[in-house]
PDB file of N, CA, C and O in Angstrom:
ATOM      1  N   UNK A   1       0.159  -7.008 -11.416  1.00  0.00           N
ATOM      2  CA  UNK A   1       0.345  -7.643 -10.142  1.00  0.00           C
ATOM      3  C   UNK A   1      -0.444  -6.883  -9.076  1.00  0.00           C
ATOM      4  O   UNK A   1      -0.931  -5.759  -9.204  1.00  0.00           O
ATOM      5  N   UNK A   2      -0.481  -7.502  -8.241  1.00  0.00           N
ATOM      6  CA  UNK A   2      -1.793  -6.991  -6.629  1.00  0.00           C
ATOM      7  C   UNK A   2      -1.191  -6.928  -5.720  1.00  0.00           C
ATOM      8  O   UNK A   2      -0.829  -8.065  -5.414  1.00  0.00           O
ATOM      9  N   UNK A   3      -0.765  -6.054  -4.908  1.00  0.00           N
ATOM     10  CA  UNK A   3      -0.035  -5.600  -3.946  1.00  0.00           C
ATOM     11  C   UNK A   3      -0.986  -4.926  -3.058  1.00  0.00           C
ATOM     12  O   UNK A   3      -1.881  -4.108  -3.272  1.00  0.00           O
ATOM     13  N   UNK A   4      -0.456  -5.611  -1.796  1.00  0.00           N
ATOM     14  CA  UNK A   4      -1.439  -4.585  -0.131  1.00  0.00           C
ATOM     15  C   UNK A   4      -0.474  -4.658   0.839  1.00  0.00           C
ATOM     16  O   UNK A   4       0.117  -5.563   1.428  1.00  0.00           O
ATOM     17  N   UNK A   5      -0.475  -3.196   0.846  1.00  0.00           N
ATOM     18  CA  UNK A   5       0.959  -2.891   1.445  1.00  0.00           C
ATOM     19  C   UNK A   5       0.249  -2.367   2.914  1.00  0.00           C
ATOM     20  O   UNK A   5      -0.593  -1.472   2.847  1.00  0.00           O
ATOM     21  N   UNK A   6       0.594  -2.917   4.160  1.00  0.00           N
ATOM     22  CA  UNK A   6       0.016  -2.418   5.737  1.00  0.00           C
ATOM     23  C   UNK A   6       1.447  -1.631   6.244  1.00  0.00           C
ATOM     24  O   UNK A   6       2.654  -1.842   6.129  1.00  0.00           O
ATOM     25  N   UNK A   7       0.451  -0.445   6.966  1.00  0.00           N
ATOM     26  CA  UNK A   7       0.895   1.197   7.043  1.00  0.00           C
ATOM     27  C   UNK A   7       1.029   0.825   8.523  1.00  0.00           C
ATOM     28  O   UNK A   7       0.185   0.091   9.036  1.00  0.00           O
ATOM     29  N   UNK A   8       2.211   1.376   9.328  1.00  0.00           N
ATOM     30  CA  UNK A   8       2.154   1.840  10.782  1.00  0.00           C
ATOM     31  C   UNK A   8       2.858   3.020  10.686  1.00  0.00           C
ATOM     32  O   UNK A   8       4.005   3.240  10.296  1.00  0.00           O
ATOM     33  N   UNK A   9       2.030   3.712  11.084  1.00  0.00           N
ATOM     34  CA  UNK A   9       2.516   5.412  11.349  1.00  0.00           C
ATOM     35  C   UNK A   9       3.425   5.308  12.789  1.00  0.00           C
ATOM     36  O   UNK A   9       3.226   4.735  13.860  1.00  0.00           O
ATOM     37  N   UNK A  10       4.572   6.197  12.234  1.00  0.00           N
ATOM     38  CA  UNK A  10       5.168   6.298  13.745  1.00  0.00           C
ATOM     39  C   UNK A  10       4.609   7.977  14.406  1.00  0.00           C
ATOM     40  O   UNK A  10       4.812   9.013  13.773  1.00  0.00           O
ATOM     41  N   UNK A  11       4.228   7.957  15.134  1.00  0.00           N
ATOM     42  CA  UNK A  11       3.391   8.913  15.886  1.00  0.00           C
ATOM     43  C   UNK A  11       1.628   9.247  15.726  1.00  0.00           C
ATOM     44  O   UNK A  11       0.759   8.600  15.140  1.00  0.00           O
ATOM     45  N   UNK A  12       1.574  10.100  16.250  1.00  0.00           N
ATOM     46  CA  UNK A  12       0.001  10.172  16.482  1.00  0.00           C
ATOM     47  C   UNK A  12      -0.246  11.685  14.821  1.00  0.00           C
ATOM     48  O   UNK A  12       0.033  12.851  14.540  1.00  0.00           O
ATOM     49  N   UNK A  13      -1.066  10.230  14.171  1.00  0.00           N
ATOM     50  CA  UNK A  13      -1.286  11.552  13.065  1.00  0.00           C
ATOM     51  C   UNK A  13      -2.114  12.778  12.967  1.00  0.00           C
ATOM     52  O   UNK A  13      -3.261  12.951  13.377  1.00  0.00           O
ATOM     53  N   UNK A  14      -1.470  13.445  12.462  1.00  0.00           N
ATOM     54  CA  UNK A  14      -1.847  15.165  12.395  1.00  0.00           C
ATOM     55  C   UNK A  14      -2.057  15.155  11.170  1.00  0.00           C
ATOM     56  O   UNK A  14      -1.645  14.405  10.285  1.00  0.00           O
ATOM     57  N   UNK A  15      -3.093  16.515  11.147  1.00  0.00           N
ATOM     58  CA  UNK A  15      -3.694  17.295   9.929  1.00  0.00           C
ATOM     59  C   UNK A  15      -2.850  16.929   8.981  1.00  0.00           C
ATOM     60  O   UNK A  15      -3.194  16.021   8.224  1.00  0.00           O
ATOM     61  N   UNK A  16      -1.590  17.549   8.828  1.00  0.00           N
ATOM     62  CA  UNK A  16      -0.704  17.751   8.337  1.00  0.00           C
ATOM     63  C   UNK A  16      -0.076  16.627   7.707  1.00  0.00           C
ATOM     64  O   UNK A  16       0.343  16.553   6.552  1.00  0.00           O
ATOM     65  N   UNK A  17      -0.063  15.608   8.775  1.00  0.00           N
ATOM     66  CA  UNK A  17       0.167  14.286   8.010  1.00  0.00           C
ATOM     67  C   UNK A  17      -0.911  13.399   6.879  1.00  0.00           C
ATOM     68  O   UNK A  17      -0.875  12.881   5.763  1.00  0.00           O
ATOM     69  N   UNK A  18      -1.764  13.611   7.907  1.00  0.00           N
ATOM     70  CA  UNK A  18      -2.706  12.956   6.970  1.00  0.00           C
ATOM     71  C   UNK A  18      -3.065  14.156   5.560  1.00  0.00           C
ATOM     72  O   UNK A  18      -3.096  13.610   4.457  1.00  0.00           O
ATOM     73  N   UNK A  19      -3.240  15.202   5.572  1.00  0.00           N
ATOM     74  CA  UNK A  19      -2.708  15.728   4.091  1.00  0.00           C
ATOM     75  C   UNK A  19      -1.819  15.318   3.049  1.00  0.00           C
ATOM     76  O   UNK A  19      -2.160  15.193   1.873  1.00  0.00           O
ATOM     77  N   UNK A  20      -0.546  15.087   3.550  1.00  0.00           N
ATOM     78  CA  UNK A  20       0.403  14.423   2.952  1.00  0.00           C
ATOM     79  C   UNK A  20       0.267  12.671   2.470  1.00  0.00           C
ATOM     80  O   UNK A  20       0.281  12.278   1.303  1.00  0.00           O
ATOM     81  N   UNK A  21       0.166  11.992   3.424  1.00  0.00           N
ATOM     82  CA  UNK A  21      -0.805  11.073   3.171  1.00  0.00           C
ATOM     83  C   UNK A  21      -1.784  11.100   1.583  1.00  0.00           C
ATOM     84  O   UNK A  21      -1.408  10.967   0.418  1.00  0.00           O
ATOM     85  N   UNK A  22      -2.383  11.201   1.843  1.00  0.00           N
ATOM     86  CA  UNK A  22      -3.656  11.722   1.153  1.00  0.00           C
ATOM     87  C   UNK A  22      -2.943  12.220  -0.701  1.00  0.00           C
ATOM     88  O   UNK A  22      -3.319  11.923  -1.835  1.00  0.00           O
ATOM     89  N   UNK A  23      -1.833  13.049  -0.177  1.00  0.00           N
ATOM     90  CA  UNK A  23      -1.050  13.414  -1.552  1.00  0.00           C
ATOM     91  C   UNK A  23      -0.807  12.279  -2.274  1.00  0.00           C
ATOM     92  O   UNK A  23      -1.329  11.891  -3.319  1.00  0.00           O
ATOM     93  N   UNK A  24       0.345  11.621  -1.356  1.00  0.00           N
ATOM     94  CA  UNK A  24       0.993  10.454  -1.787  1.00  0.00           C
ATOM     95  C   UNK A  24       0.132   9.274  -2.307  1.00  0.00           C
ATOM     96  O   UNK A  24       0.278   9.076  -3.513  1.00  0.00           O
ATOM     97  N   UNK A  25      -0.648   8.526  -1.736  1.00  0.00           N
ATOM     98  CA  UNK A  25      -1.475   8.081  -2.008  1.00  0.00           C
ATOM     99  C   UNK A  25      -2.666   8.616  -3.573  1.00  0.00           C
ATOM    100  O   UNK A  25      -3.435   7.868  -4.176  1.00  0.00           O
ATOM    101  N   UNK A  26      -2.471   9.759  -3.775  1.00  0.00           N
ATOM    102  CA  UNK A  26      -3.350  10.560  -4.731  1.00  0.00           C
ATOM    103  C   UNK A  26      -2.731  10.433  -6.152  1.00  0.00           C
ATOM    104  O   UNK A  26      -3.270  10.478  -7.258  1.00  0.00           O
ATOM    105  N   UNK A  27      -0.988  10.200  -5.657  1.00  0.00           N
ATOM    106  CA  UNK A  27      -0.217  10.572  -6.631  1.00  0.00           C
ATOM    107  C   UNK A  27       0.602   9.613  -6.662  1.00  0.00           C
ATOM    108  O   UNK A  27       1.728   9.950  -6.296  1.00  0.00           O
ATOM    109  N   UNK A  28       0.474   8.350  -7.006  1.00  0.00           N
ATOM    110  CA  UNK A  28       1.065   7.153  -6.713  1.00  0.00           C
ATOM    111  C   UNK A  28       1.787   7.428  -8.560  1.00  0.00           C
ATOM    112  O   UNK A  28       1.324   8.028  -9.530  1.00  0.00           O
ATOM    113  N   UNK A  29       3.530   6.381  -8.270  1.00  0.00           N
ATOM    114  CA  UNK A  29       4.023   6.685  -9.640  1.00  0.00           C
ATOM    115  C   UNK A  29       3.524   5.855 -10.571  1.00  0.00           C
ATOM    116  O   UNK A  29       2.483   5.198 -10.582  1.00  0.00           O
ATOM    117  N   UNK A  30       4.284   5.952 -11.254  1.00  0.00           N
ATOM    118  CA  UNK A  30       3.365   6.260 -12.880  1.00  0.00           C
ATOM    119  C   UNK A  30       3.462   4.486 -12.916  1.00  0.00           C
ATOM    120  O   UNK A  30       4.268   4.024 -12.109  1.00  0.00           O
ATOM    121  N   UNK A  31       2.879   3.707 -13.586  1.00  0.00           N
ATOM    122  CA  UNK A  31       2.251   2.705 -13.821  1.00  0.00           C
ATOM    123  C   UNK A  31       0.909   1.573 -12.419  1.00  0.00           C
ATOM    124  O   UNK A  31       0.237   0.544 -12.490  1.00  0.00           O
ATOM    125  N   UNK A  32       1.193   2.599 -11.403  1.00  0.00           N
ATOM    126  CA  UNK A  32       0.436   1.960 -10.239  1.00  0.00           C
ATOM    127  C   UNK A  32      -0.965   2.364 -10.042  1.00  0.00           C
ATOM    128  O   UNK A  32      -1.150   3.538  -9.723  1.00  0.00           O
ATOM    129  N   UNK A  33      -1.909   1.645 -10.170  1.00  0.00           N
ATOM    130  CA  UNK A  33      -3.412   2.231  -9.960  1.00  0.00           C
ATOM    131  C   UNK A  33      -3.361   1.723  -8.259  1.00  0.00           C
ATOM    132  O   UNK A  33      -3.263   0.590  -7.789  1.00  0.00           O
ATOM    133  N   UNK A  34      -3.470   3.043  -7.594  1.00  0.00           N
ATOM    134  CA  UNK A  34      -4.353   2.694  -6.201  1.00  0.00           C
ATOM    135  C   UNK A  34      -6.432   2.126  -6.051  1.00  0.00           C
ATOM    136  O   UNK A  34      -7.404   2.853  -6.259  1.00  0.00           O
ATOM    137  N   UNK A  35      -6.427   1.250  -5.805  1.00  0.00           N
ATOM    138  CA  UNK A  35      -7.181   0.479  -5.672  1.00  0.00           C
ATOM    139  C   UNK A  35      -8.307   0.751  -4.557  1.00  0.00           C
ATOM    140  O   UNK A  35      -9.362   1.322  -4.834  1.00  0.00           O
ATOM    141  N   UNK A  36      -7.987   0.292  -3.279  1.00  0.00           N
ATOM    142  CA  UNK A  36      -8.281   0.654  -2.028  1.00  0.00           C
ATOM    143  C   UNK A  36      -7.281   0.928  -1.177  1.00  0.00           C
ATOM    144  O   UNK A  36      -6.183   0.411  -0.970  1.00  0.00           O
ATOM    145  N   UNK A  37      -8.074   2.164  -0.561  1.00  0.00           N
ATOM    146  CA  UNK A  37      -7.432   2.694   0.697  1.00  0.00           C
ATOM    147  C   UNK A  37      -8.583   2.685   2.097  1.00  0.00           C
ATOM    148  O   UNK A  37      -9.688   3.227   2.147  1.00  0.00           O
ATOM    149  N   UNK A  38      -7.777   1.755   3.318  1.00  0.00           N
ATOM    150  CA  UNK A  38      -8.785   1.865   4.642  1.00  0.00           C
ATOM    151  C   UNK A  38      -7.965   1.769   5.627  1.00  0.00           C
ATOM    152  O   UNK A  38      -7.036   1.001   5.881  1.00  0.00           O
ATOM    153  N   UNK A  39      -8.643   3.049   6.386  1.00  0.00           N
ATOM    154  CA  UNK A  39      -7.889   3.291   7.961  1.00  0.00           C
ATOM    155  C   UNK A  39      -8.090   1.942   8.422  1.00  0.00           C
ATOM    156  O   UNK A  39      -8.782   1.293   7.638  1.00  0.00           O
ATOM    157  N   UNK A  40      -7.640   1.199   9.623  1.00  0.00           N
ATOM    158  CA  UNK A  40      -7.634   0.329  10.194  1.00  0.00           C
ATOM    159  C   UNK A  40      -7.695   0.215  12.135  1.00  0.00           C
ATOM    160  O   UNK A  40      -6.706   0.788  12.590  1.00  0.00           O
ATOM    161  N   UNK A  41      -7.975   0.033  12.480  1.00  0.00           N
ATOM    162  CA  UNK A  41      -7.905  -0.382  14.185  1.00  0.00           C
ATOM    163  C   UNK A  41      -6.943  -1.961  14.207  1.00  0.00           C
ATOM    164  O   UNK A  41      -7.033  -3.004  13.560  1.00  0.00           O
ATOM    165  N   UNK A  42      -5.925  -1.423  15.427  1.00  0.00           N
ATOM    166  CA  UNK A  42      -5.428  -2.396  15.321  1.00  0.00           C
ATOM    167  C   UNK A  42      -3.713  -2.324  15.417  1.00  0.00           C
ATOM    168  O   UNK A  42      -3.173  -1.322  15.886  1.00  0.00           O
ATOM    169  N   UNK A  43      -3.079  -3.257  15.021  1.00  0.00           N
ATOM    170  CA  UNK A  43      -1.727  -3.622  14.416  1.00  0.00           C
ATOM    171  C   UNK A  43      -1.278  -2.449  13.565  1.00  0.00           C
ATOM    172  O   UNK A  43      -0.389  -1.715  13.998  1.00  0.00           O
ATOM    173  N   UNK A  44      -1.802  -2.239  12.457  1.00  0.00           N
ATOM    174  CA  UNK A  44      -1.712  -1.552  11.405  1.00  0.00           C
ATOM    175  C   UNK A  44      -2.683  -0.064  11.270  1.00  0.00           C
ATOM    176  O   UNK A  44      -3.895   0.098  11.414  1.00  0.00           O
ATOM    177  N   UNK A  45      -1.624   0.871  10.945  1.00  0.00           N
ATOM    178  CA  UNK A  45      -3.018   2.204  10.622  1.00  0.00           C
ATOM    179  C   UNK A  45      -4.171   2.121   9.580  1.00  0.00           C
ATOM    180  O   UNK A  45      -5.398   2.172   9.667  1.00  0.00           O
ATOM    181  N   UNK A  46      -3.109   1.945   8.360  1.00  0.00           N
ATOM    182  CA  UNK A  46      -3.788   1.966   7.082  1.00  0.00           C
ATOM    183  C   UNK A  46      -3.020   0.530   6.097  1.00  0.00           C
ATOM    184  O   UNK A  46      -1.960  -0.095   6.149  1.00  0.00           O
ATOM    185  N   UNK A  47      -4.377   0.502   5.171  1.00  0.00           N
ATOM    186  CA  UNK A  47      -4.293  -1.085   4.095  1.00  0.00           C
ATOM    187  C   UNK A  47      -4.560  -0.397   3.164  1.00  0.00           C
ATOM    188  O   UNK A  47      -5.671   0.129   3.106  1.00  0.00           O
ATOM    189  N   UNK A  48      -3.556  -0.197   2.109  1.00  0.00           N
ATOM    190  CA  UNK A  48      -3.752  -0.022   0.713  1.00  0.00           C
ATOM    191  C   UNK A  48      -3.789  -0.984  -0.195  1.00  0.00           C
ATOM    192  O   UNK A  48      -2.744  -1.634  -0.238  1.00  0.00           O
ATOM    193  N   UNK A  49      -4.701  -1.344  -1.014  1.00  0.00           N
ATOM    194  CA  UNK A  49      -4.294  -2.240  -2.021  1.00  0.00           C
ATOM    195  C   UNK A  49      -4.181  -1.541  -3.315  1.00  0.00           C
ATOM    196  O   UNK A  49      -4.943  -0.590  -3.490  1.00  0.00           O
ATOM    197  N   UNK A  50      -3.090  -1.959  -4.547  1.00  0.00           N
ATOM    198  CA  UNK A  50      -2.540  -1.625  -5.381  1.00  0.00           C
ATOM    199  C   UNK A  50      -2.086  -2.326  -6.659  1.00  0.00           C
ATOM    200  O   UNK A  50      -1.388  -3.338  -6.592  1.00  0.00           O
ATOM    201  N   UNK A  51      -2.518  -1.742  -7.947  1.00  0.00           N
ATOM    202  CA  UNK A  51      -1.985  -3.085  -8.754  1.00  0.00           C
ATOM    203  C   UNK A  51      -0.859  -2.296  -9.715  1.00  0.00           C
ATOM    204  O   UNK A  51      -1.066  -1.138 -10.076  1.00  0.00           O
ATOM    205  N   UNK A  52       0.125  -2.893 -10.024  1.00  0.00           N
ATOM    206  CA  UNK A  52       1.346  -2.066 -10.843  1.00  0.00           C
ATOM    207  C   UNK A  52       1.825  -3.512 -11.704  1.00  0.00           C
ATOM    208  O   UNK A  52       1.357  -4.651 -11.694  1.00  0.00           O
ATOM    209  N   UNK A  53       2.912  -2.928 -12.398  1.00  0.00           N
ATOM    210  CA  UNK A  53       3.420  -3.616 -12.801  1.00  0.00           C
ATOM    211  C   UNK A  53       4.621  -5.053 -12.523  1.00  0.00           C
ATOM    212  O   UNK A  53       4.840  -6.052 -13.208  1.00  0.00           O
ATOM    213  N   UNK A  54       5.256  -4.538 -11.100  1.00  0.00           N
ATOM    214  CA  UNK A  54       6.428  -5.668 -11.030  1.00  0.00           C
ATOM    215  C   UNK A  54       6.487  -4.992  -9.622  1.00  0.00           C
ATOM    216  O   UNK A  54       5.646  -4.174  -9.248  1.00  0.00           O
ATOM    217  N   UNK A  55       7.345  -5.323  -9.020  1.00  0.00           N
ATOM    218  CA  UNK A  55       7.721  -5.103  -7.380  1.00  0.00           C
ATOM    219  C   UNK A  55       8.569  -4.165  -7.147  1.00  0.00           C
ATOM    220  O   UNK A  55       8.634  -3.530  -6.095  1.00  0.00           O
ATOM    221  N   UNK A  56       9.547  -3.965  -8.495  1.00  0.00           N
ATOM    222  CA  UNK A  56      10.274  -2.936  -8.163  1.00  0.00           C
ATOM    223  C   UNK A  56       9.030  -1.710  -8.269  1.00  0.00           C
ATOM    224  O   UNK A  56       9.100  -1.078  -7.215  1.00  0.00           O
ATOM    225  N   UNK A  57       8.129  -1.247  -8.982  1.00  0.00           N
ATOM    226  CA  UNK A  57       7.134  -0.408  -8.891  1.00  0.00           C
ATOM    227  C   UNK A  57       6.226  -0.432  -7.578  1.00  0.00           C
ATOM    228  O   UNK A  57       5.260   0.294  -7.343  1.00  0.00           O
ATOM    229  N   UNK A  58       6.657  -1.236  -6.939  1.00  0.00           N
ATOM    230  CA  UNK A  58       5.647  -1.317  -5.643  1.00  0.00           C
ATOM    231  C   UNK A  58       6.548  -0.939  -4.764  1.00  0.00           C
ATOM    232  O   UNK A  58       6.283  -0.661  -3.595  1.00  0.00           O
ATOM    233  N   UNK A  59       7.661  -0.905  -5.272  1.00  0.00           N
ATOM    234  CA  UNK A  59       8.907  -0.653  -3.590  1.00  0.00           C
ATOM    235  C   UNK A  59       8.615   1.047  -3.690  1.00  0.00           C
ATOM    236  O   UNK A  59       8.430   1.678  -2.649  1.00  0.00           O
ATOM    237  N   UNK A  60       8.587   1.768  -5.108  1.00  0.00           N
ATOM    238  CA  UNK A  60       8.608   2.932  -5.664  1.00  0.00           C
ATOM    239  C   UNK A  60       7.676   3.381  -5.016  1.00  0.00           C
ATOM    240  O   UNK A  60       8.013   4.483  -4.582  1.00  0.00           O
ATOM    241  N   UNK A  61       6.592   3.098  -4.687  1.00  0.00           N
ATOM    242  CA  UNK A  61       4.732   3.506  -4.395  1.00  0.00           C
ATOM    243  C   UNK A  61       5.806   3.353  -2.788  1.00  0.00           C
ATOM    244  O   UNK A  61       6.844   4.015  -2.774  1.00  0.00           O
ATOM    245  N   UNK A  62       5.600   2.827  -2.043  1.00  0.00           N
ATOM    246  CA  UNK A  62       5.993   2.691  -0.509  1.00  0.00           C
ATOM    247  C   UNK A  62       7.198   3.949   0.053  1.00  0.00           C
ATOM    248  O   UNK A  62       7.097   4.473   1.162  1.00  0.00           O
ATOM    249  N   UNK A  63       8.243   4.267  -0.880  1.00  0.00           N
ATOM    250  CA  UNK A  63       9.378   4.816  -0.411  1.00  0.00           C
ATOM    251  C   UNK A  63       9.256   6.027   0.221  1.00  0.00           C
ATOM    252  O   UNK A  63       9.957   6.383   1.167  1.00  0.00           O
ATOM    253  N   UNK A  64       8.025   6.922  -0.490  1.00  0.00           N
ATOM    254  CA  UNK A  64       7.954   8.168   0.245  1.00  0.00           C
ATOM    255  C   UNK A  64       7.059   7.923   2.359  1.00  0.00           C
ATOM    256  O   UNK A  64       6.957   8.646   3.350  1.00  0.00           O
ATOM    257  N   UNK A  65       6.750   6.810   2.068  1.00  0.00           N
ATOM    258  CA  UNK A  65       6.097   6.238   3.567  1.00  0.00           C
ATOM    259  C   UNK A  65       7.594   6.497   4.267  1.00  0.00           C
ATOM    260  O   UNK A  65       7.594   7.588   4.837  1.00  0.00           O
ATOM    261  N   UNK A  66       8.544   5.971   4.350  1.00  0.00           N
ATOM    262  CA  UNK A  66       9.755   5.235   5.044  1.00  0.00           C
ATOM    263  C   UNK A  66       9.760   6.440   6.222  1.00  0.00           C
ATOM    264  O   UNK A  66       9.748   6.218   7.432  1.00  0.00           O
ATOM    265  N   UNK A  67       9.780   7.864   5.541  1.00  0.00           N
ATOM    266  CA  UNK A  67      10.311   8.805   6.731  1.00  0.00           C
ATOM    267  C   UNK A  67       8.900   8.857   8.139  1.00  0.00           C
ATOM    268  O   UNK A  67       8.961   9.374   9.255  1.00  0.00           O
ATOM    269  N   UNK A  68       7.960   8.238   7.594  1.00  0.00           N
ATOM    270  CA  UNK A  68       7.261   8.484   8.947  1.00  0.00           C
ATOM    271  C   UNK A  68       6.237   7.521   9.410  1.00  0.00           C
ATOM    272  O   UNK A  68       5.280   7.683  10.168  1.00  0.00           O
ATOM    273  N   UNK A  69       6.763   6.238   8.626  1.00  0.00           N
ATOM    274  CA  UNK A  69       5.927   5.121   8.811  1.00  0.00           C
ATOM    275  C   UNK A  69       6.172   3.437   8.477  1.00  0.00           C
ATOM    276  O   UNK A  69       6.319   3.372   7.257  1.00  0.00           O
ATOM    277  N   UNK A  70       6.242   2.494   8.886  1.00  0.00           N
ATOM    278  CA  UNK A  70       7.100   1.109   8.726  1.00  0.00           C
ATOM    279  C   UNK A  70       5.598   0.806   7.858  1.00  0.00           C
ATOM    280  O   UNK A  70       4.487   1.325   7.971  1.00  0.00           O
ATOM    281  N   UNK A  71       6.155  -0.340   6.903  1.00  0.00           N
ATOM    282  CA  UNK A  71       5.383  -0.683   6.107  1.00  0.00           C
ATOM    283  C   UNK A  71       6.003  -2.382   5.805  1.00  0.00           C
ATOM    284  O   UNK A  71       7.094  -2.899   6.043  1.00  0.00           O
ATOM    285  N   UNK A  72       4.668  -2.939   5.143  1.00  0.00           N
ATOM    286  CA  UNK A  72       5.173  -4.376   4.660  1.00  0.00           C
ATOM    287  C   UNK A  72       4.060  -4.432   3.977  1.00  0.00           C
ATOM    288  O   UNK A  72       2.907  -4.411   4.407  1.00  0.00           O
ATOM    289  N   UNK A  73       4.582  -4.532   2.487  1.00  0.00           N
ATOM    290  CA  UNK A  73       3.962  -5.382   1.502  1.00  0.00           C
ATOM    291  C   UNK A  73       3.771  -6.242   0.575  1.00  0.00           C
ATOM    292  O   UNK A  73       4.386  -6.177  -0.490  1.00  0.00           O
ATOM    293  N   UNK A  74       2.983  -7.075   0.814  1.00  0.00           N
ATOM    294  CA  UNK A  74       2.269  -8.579   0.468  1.00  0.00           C
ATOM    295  C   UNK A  74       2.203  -8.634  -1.512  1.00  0.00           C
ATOM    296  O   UNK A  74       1.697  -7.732  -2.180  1.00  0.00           O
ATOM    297  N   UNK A  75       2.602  -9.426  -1.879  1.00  0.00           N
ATOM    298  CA  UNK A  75       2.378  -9.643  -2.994  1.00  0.00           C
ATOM    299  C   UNK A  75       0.731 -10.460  -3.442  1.00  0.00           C
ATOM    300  O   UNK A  75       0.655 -11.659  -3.172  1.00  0.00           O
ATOM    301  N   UNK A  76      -0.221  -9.939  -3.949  1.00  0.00           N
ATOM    302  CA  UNK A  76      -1.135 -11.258  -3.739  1.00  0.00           C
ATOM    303  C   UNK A  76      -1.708 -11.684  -5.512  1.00  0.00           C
ATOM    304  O   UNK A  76      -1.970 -10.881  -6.407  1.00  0.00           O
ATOM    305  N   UNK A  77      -1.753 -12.914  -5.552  1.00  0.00           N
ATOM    306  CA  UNK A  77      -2.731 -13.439  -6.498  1.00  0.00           C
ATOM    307  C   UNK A  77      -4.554 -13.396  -6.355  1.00  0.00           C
ATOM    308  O   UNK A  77      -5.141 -13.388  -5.273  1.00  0.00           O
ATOM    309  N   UNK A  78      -5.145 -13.375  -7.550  1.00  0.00           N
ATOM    310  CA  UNK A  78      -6.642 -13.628  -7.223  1.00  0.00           C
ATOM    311  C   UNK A  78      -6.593 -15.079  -6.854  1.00  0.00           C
ATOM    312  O   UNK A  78      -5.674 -15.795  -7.252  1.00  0.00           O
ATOM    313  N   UNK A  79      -7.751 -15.609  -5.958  1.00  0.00           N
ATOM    314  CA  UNK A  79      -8.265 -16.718  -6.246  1.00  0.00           C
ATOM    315  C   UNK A  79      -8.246 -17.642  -7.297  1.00  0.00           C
ATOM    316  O   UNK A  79      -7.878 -18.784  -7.020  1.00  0.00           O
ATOM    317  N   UNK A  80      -8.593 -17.358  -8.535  1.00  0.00           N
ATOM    318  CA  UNK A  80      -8.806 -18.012  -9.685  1.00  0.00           C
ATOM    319  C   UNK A  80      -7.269 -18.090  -9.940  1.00  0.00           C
ATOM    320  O   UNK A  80      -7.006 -19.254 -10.244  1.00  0.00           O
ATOM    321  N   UNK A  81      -6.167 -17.322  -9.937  1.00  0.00           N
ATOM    322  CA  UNK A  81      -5.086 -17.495 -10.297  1.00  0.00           C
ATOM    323  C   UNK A  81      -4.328 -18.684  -9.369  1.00  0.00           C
ATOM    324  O   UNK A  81      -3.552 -19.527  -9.821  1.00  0.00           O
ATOM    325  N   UNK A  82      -4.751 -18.542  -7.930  1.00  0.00           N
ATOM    326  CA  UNK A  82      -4.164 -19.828  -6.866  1.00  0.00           C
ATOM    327  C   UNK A  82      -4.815 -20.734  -7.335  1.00  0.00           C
ATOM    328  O   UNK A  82      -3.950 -21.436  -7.860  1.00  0.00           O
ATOM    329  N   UNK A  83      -5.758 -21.200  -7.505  1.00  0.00           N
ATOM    330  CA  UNK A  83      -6.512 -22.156  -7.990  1.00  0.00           C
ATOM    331  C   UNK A  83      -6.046 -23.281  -9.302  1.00  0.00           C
ATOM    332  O   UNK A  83      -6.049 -24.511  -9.264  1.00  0.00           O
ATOM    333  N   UNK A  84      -5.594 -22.217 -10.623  1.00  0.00           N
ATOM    334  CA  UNK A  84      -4.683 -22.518 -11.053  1.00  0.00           C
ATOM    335  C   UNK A  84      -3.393 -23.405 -11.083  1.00  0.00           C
ATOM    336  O   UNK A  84      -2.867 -24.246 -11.811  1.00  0.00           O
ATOM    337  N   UNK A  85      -3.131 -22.650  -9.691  1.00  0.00           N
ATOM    338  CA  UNK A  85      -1.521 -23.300  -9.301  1.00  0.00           C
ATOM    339  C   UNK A  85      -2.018 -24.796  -8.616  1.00  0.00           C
ATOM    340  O   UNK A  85      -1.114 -25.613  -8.445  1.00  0.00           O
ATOM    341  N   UNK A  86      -3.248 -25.148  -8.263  1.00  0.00           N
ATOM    342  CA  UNK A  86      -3.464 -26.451  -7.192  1.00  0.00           C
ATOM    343  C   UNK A  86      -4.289 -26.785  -7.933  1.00  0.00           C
ATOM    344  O   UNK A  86      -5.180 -27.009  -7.114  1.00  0.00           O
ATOM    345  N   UNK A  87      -4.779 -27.037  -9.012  1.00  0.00           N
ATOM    346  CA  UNK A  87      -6.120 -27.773  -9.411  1.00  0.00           C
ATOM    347  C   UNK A  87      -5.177 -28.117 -10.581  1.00  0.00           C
ATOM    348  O   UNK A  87      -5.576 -28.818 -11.511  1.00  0.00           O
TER     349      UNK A  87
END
């Protein structure tokens, strides 16, 4: 499954955070390949996209965010798979 989960940091990030960051993201749990990662302008800090197995593995990848950052993430299909569903 394809998951892009959008990051709002609560405060102005530091070294320190973005280290941690950087961990988490490095060290995503065990069945989740991190995909892309991009800072953002805007609404949102950061857009990760991610592919794992099921959603409960995607809530798993997000949880260490909670203490210093609101998050929401999108479940997505490819193209060819929507396509599928309407053709």
């Amino acid at each position: 499954m394809h998951f892009i989960t959008l990051i709002k940091l609560r405060g102005r990030p530091t070294k320190e955070r973005i280290q941690e960051l950087d961990k988490m993201i490095e060290n995503p749990p065990k069945g989740v390949k991190v995909r892309f990662v991009f800072w953002t302008l805007g609404r949102y800090d950061l857009v990760i996209y991610t592919e794992g197995p099921d959603e409960a593995t995607a809530l798993s990848t997000v949880l260490p965010f909670f203490d210093f950052a609101s998050t929401e993430t999108l479940v997505a299909i490819t193209k060819e798979d929507a396509r599928k569903l309407f053709v």
